[in-house]
MARLUMLO-159475 format. One line per 5 residues: number of its first residue (from 1); their letters; for each residue x, y, z of C-alpha. Coordinates in steps of 0.05 Angstrom, whole numbers, plus 5000, padded with zeros to 4 digits. Layout:
N
NUM	a	X Y Z ~ ...
//
This chain:
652
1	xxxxx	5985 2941 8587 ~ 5924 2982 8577 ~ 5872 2998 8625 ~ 5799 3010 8601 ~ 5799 3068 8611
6	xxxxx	5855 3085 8568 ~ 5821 3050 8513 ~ 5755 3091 8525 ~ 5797 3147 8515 ~ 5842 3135 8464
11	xxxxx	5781 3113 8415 ~ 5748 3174 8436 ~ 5807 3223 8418 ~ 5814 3188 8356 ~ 5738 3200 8335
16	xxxxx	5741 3274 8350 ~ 5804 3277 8306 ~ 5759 3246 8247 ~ 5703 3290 8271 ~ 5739 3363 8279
21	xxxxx	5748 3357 8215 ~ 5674 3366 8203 ~ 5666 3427 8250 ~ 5723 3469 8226 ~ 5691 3453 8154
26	xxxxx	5624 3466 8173 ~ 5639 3539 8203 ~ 5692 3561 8143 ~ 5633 3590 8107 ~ 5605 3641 8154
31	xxxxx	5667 3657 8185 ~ 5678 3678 8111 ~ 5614 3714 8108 ~ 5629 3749 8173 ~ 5573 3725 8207
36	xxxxx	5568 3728 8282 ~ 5503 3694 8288 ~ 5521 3639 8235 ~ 5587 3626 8272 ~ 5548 3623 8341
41	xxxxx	5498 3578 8315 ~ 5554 3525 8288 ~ 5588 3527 8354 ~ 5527 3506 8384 ~ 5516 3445 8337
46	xxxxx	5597 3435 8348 ~ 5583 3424 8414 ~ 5519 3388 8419 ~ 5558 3335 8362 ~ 5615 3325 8412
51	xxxxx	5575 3311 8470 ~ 5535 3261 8426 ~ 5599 3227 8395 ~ 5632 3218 8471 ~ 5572 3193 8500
56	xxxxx	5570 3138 8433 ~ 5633 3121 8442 ~ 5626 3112 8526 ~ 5560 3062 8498 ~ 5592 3021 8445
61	xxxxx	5670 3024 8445 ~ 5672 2951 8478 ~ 5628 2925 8418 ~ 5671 2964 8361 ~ 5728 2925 8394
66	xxxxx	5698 2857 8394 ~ 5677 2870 8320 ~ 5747 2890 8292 ~ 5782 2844 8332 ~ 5772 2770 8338
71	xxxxx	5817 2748 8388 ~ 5780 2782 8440 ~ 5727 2725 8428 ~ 5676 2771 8446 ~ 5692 2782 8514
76	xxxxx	5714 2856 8504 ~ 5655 2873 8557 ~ 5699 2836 8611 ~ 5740 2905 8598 ~ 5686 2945 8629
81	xxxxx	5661 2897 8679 ~ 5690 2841 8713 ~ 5653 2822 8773 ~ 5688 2748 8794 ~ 5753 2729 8806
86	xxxxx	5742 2689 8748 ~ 5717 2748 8705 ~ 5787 2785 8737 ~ 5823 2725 8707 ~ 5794 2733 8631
91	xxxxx	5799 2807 8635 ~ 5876 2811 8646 ~ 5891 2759 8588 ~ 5840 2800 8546 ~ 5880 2871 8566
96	xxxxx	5948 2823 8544 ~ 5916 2815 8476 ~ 5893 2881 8468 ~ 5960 2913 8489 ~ 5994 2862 8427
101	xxxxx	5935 2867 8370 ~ 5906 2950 8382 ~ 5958 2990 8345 ~ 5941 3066 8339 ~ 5934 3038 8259
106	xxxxx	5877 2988 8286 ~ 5851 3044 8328 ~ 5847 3090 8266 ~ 5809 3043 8220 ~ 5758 3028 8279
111	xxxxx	5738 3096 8287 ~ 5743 3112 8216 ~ 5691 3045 8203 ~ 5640 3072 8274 ~ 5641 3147 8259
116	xxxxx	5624 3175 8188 ~ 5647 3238 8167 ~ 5583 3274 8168 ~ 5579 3305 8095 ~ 5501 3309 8096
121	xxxxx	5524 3367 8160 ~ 5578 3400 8111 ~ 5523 3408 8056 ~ 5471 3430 8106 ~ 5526 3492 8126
126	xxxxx	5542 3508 8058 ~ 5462 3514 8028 ~ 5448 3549 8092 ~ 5506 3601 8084 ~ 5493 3609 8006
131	xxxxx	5408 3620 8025 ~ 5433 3667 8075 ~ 5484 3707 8031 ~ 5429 3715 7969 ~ 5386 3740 8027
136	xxxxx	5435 3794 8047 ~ 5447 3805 7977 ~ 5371 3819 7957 ~ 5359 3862 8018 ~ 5417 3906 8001
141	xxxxx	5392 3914 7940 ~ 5448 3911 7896 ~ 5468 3845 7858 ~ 5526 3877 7819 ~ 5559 3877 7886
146	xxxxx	5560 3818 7931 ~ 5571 3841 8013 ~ 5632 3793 8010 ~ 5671 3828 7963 ~ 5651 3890 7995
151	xxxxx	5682 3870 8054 ~ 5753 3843 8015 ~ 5748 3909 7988 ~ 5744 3945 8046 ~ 5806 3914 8084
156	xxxxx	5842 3933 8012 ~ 5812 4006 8000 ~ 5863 4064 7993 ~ 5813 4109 8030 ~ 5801 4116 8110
161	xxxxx	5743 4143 8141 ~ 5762 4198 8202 ~ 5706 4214 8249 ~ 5712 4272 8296 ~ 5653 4274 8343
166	xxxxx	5625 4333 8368 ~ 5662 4359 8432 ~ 5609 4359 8476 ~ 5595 4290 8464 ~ 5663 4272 8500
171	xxxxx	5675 4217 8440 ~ 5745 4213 8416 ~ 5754 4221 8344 ~ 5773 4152 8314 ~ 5791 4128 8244
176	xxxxx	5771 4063 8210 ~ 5768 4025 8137 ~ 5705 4041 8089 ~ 5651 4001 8126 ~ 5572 4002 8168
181	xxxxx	5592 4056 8217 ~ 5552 4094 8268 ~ 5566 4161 8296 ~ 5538 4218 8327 ~ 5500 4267 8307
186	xxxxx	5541 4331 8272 ~ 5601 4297 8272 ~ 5650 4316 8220 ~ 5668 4248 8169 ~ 5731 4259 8129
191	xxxxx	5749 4214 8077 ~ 5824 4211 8065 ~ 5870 4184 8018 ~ 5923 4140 8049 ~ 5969 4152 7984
196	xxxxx	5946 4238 7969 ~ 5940 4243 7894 ~ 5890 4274 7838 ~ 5833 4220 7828 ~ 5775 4221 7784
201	xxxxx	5730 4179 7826 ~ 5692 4218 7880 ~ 5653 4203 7941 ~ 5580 4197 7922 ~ 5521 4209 7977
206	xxxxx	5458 4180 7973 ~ 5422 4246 7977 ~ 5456 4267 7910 ~ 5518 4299 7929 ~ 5583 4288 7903
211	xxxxx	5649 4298 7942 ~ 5720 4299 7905 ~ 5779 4267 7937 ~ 5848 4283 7927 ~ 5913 4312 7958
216	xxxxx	5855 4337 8006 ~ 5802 4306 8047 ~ 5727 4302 8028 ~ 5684 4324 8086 ~ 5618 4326 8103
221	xxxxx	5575 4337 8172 ~ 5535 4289 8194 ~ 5461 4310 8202 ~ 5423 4248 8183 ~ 5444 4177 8160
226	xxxxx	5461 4161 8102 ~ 5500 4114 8058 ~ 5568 4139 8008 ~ 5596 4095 7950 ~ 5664 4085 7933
231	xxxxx	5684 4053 7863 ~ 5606 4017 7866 ~ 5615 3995 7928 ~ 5569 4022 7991 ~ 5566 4026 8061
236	xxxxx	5523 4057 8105 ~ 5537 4118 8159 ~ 5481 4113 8212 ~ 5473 4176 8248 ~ 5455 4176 8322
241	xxxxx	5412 4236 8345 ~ 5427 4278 8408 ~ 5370 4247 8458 ~ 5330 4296 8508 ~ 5344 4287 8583
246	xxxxx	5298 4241 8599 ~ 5258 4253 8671 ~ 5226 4200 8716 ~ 5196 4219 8778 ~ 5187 4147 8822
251	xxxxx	5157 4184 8887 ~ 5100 4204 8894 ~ 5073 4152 8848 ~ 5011 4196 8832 ~ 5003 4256 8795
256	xxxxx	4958 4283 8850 ~ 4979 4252 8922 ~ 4930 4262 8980 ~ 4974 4266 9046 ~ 4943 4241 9109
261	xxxxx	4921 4285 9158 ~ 4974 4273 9205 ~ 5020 4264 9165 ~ 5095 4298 9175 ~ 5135 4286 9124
266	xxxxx	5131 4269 9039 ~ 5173 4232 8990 ~ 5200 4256 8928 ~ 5249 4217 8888 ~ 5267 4232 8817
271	xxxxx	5317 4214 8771 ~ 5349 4249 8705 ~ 5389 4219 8659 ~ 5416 4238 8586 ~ 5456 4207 8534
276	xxxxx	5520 4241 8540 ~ 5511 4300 8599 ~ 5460 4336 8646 ~ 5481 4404 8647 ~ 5428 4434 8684
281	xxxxx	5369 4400 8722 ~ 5323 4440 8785 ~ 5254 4426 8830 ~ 5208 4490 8827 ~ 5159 4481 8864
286	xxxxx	5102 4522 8876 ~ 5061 4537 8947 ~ 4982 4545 8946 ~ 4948 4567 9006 ~ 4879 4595 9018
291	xxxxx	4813 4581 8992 ~ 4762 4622 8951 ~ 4791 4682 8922 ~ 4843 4691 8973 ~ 4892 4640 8950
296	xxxxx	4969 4660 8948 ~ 5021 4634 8913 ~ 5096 4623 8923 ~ 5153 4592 8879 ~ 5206 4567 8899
301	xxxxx	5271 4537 8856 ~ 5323 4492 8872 ~ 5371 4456 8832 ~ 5394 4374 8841 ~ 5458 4364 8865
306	xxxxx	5508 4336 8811 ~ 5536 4257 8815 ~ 5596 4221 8799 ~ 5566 4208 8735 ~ 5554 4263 8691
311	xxxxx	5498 4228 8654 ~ 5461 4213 8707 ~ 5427 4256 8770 ~ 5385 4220 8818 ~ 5360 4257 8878
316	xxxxx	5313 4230 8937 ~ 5296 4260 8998 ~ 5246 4245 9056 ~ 5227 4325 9062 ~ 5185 4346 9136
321	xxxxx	5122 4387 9119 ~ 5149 4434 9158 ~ 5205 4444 9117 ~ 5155 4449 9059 ~ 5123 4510 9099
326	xxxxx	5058 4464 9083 ~ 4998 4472 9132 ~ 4937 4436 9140 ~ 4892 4456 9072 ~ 4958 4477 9033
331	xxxxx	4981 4441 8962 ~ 5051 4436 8932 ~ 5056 4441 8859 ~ 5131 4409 8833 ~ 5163 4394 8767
336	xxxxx	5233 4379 8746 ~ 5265 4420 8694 ~ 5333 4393 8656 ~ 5376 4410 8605 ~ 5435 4382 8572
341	xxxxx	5504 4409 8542 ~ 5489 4407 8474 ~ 5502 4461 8426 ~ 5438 4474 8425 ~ 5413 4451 8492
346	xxxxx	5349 4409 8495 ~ 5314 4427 8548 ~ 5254 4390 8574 ~ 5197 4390 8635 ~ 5175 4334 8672
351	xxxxx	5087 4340 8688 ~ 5062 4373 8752 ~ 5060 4333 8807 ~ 5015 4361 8876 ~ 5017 4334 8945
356	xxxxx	4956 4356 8984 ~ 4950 4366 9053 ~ 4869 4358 9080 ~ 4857 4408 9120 ~ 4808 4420 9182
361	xxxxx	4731 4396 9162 ~ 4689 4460 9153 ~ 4622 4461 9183 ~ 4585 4523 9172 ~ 4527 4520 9125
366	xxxxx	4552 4569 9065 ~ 4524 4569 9007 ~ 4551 4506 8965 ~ 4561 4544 8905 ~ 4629 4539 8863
371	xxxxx	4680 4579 8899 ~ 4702 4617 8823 ~ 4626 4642 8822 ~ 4594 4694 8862 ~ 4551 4672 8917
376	xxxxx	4485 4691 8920 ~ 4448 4722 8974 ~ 4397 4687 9012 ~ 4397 4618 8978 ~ 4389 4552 9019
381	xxxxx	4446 4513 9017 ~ 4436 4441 9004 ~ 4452 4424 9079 ~ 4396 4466 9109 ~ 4351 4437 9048
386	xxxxx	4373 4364 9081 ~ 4366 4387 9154 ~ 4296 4414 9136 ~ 4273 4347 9101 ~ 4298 4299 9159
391	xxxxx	4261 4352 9218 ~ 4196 4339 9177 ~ 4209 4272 9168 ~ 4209 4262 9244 ~ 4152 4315 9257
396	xxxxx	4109 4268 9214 ~ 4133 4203 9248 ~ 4131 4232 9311 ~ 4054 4266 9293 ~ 4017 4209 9255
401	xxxxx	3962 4263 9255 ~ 3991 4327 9230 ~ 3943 4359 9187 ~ 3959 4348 9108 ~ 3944 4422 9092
406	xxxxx	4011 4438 9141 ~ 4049 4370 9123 ~ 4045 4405 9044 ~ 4059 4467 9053 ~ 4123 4447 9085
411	xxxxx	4137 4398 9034 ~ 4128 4442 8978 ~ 4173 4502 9017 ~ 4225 4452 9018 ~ 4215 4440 8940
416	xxxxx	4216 4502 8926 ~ 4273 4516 8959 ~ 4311 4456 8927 ~ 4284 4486 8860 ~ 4319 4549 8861
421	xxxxx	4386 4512 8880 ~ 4377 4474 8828 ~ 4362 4530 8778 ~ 4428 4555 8806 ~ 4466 4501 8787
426	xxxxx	4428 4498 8732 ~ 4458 4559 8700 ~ 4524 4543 8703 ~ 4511 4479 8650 ~ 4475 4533 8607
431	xxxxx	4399 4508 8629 ~ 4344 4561 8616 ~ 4279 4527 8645 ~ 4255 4489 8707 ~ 4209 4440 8699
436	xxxxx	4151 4475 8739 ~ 4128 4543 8713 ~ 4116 4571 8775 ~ 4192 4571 8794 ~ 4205 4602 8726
441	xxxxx	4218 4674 8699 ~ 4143 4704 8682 ~ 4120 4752 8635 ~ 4083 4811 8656 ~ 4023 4772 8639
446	xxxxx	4020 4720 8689 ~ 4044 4667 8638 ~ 4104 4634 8636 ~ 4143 4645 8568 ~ 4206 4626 8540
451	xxxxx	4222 4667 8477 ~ 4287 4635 8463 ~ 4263 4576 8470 ~ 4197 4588 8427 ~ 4223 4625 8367
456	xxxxx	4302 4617 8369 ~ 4347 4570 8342 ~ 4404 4533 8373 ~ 4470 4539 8334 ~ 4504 4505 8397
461	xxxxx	4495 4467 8450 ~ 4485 4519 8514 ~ 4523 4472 8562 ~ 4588 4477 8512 ~ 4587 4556 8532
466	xxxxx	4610 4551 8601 ~ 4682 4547 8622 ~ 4679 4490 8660 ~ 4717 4427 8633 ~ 4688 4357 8624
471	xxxxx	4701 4327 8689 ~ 4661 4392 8721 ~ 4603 4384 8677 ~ 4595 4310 8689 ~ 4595 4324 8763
476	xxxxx	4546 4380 8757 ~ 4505 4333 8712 ~ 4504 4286 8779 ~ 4480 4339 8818 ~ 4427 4369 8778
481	xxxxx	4397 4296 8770 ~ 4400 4281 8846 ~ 4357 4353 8853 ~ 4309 4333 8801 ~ 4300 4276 8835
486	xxxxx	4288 4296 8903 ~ 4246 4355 8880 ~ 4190 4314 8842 ~ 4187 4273 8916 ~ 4174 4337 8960
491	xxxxx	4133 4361 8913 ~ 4099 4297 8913 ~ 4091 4309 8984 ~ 4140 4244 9000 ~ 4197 4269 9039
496	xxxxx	4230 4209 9066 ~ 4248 4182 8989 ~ 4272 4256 8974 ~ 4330 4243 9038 ~ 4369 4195 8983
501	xxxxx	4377 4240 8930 ~ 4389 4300 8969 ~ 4456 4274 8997 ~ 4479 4254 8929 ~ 4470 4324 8912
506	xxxxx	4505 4335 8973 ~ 4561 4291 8960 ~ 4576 4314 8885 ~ 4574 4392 8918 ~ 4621 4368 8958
511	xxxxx	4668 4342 8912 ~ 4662 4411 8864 ~ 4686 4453 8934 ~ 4746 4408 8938 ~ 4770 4423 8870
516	xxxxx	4765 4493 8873 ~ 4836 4513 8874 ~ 4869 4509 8803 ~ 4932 4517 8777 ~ 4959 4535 8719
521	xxxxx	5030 4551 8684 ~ 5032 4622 8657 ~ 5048 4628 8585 ~ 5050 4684 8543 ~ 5056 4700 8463
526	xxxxx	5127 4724 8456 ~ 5119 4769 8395 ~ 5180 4771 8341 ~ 5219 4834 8344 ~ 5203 4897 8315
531	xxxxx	5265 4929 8272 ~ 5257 5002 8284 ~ 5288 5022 8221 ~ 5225 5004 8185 ~ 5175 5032 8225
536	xxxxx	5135 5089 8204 ~ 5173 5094 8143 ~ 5115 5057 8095 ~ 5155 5015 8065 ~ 5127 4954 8045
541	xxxxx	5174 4920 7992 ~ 5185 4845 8024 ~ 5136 4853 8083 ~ 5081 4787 8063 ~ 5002 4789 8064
546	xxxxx	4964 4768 8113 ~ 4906 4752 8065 ~ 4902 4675 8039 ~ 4880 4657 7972 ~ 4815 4634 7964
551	xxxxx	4801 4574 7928 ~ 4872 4559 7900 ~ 4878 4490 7879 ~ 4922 4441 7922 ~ 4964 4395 7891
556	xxxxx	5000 4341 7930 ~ 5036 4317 7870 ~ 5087 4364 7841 ~ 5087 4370 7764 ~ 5156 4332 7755
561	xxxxx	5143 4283 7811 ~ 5085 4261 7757 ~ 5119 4267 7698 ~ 5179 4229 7734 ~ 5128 4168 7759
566	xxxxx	5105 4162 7681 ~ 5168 4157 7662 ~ 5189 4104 7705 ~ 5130 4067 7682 ~ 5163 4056 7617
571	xxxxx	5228 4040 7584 ~ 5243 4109 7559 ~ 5283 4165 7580 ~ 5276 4195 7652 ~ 5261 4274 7655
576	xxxxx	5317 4319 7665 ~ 5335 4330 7728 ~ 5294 4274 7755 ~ 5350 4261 7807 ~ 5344 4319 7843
581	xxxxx	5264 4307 7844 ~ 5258 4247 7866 ~ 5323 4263 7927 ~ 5283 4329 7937 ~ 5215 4279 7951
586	xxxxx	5247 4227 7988 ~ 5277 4272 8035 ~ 5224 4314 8054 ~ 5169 4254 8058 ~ 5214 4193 8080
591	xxxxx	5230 4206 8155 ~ 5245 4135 8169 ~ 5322 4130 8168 ~ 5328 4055 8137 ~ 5266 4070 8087
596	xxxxx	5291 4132 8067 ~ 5366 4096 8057 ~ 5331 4038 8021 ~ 5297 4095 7969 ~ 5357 4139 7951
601	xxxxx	5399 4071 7934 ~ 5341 4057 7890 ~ 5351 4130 7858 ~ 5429 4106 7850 ~ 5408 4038 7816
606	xxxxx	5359 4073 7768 ~ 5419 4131 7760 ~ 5464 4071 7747 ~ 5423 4038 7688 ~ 5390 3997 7730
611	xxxxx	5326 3971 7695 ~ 5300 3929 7735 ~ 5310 3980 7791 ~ 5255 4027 7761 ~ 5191 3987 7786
616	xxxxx	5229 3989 7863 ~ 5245 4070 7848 ~ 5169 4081 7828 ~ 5147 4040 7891 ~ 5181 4084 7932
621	xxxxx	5153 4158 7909 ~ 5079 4130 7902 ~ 5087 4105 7982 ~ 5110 4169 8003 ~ 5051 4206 7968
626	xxxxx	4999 4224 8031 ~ 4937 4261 8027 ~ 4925 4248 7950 ~ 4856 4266 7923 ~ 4810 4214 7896
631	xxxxx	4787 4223 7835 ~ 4718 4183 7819 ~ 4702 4179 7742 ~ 4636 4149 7721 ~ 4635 4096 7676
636	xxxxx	4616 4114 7604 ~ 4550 4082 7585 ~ 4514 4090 7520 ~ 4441 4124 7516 ~ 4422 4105 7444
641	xxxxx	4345 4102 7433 ~ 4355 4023 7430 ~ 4381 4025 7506 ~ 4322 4075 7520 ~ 4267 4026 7495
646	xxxxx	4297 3967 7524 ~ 4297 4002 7594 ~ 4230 4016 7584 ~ 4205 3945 7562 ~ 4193 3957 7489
651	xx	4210 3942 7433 ~ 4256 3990 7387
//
């Protein structure tokens, strides 16, 4: 006797015997095509179908059975369900009639009538995997040679491909069938004949080479990507480059850290990491102490400590201030240098982080000045300019009756003061006049006269002279305006509104003192070597002018790069040599690995009688022309005496 479930289970096992069917049909075609992602997405459907079939058939087997057979008189739902004792009765003489009457025959031919086959599925795989196919074929640019049989050929070619990687790069050499392969960058490919004898067809490169194969290997280093037929059929060799050690400093987070005052200790983490090994990686770091012209420096060097992993160096440490040798008003300079173990190491510098320490608040009364200049003598710093404005302020607040005569002359002592500040500042953004003559250079006349000003002329601006960099210059700006500013108010005998201005001018002083200290890597010109057997002898056979050539024409378009793009225009015969000119051009103006490998197949279609391959070839050289001159031609118009009097409005 059957049980329910039983039957539940039994109709579904039959159904996914009809439906497997289905899947395994469905997924034949990529799994021909070699498709990864095609055979991924099938699964998927696979098993989003089986789900939905097991949850039908958990739904509706109870009414497929009182369908297909009769003498369960519709009671097959008693099966499921039988909640009286005289629903327990009916469903045990129901389970004795299905145990006689459901055959795995009847079973069969239920499932077969409830679940189709699913052929609209089947079709829906197949158009899917032909679109996708033409789609690989069109973007490999070849129709003569479908990717399939590429591939059938491959696992059948009497060649092997032998890759021996660079021994730095600690990659085993490896060997494989003609197919897509990657490898690194001056590797040595070898193409081998499994069964050594004379053959007439050779290896062919897309840059135009040719390589014979016989009783010895074909080889070639690999120094870009490229792809190489065999008997018509290509495949590409991608070339992976020899990445720089690449440097990331996590703490401090900022390229210039301010320290707090109290502070005891700093942060630096860093790590370095490389594609196949860090040979060499070390922390110089630089110590600036002083102010003014006395500032000293001292480097110091100090290499990171290897890992476990030779790619890979990380290094943090919590260093004390004192181990630093850092002192209140003192800044570290520190950069990470690296190299790795390539033949020709690449060697690379990470920017130039500072932690600065604040040190001790000055409060003498020193000329504000930039540090780099020389101080004058006996100028008024803008302190004393702001202590003198606030002790008249309260004079005249504490003196509603001072005399005006006494109240101005202070006033305008104070301006004048602020004026020659000014003018001193004023200099250093390349300023030549004050806005009062008085303040001003004067002739011996009395009068105030600015010659350069008067009959000169400008070829620059005279705040580009200086040395100072942007950020200086804007700060300067903001200081100059604040002294304007609170100039016109003394001199407008108003000294409480000058108090404003005056500490901005104060503040933005301020800020130019703190950034006196700069540093700066050394570099110098390292000039090529002399050979001492030439000098003073006057011999001059191969040494090249310095002189130029004045107004030679420039032409971005070679003479047989033309010739070669008319030709391919048209249906006639290409230029000789136009292989090697339109290889030469792609290589040197293509850098993009797939867009140059996409131009020299072109080249190999057109080589190959390709036709229709000429208009994709032609494409190709014009995009990689840059910098092309534009020629403008006027249209040609007619000037006949008829045109003459109808532009005039008469008749002829």
């Amino acid at each position: 006797m059957h049980a329910d479930t039983e039957i539940a289970a039994q109709l579904l096992r039959a159904a996914l015997r009809r439906r497997a069917s289905l899947w395994l049909a469905a997924m034949l075609p990529w799994c021909l095509l070699l498709s990864a992602p095609g055979v991924a997405v099938w699964a998927l459907w696979a098993a989003w179908d089986f789900r939905r079939l097991r949850a039908r058939v958990q739904r509706d087997w109870t009414h497929w059975l009182d369908a297909a057979l009769p003498a369960l008189e519709d009671s097959s739902a008693l099966l499921a369900h039988a909640p009286s004792q005289i629903a327990q009765l009916q469903r045990r003489r129901l389970l004795r009639r299905v145990a006689a009457t459901l055959t795995s025959d009847e079973m069969g031919r239920i499932v077969r009538i409830r679940v189709g086959f699913g052929l609209r599925w089947l079709a829906l795989s197949v158009a899917a995997a032909l679109a996708w196919w033409g789609w690989q074929i069109d973007r490999a640019g070849d129709p003569a040679v479908p990717s399939l049989m590429a591939r059938l050929a491959a696992a059948n070619s009497e060649i092997v491909v032998r890759i021996v990687p660079p021994k730095y790069t600690g990659v085993a050499a490896f060997e494989a069938a003609p197919r897509d392969l990657q490898v690194p960058q001056h590797s040595e490919v070898q193409w081998c004949l499994k069964d050594p004898q004379p053959l007439e067809t050779p290896i062919e490169l897309s840059d135009g080479q040719s390589l014979k194969i016989g009783y010895e290997c074909a080889r070639w280093s690999a120094a870009e990507s490229m792809f190489w037929r065999w008997r018509g059929v290509r495949y590409k060799l991608l070339v992976v480059p020899d990445q720089e050690p690449r440097i990331s400093i996590s703490a401090p987070r900022e390229m210039v850290q301010v320290l707090a005052a109290d502070a005891k200790s700093a942060t630096i983490s860093l790590e370095v990491r490389d594609d196949y090994m860090v040979r060499r990686a070390s922390m110089h770091m630089t110590l600036a102490r002083g102010s003014g012209e006395n500032i000293r420096f001292s480097d110091r060097e100090m290499p990171l400590p290897a890992s476990t992993d030779p790619k890979l160096r990380s290094w943090s440490k919590q260093w004390s201030l004192a181990d630093l040798g850092m002192e209140p008003g003192d800044e570290l300079y520190f950069f990470v240098r690296a190299s790795d173990n390539a033949e020709r190491p690449h060697v690379v510098q990470s920017p130039t982080y500072t932690l600065r320490l604040p040190g001790p608040v000055e409060q003498d009364t020193e000329s504000s000045a930039p540090p780099m200049l020389v101080k004058p003598e006996n100028l008024r710093s803008q302190r004393q300019i702001i202590i003198d404005t606030e002790q008249l302020v309260a004079d005249m607040k504490a003196a509603p009756k001072m005399e005006a005569a006494a109240v101005q002359a202070r006033s305008e002592t104070i301006a004048r003061d602020q004026a020659q500040l000014r003018r001193r500042y004023g200099q250093f953004l390349g300023e030549q006049s004050s806005l009062f003559g008085g303040d001003e250079h004067e002739a011996e006349g009395g009068g105030t006269q600015d010659l350069v000003a008067q009959y000169g002329h400008a070829h620059d601006e005279a705040e580009n002279a200086t040395l100072f960099d942007e950020a200086t210059k804007v700060v300067l700006r903001r200081a100059l305006s604040a002294m304007w500013d609170a100039e016109k108010a003394l001199r407008a005998i108003a000294p409480k509104p000058a108090l404003p201005p005056e500490y901005k001018a104060l503040e933005a002083i301020k800020e130019l003192q703190q950034a006196d200290r700069i540093y700066l890597h050394k570099t110098a010109f390292a000039a090529p070597a002399i050979k001492e057997e030439k000098r003073m002898t006057g011999d001059v056979v191969g040494a090249k002018s310095y002189r130029r050539e004045q107004g030679g024409a420039d032409q971005p378009i070679p003479a047989e790069l033309r010739e070669l793009l008319q030709a391919l225009a048209s249906d006639g015969a290409l230029p000789a040599l136009w292989s090697k000119t339109a290889h030469d051009w792609i290589r040197t103006r293509i850098a993009n690995d797939e867009q140059r490998l996409d131009a020299q197949r072109a080249v190999q279609d057109v080589a190959d009688g390709c036709a229709q391959c000429r208009p994709v070839l032609r494409a190709w050289l014009r995009g990689a022309i840059g910098g092309a001159p534009v020629l403008l031609q006027a249209a040609p118009a007619a000037n006949t005496p008829f045109v003459q009097a109808w532009r005039k409005g008469s008749k002829p």
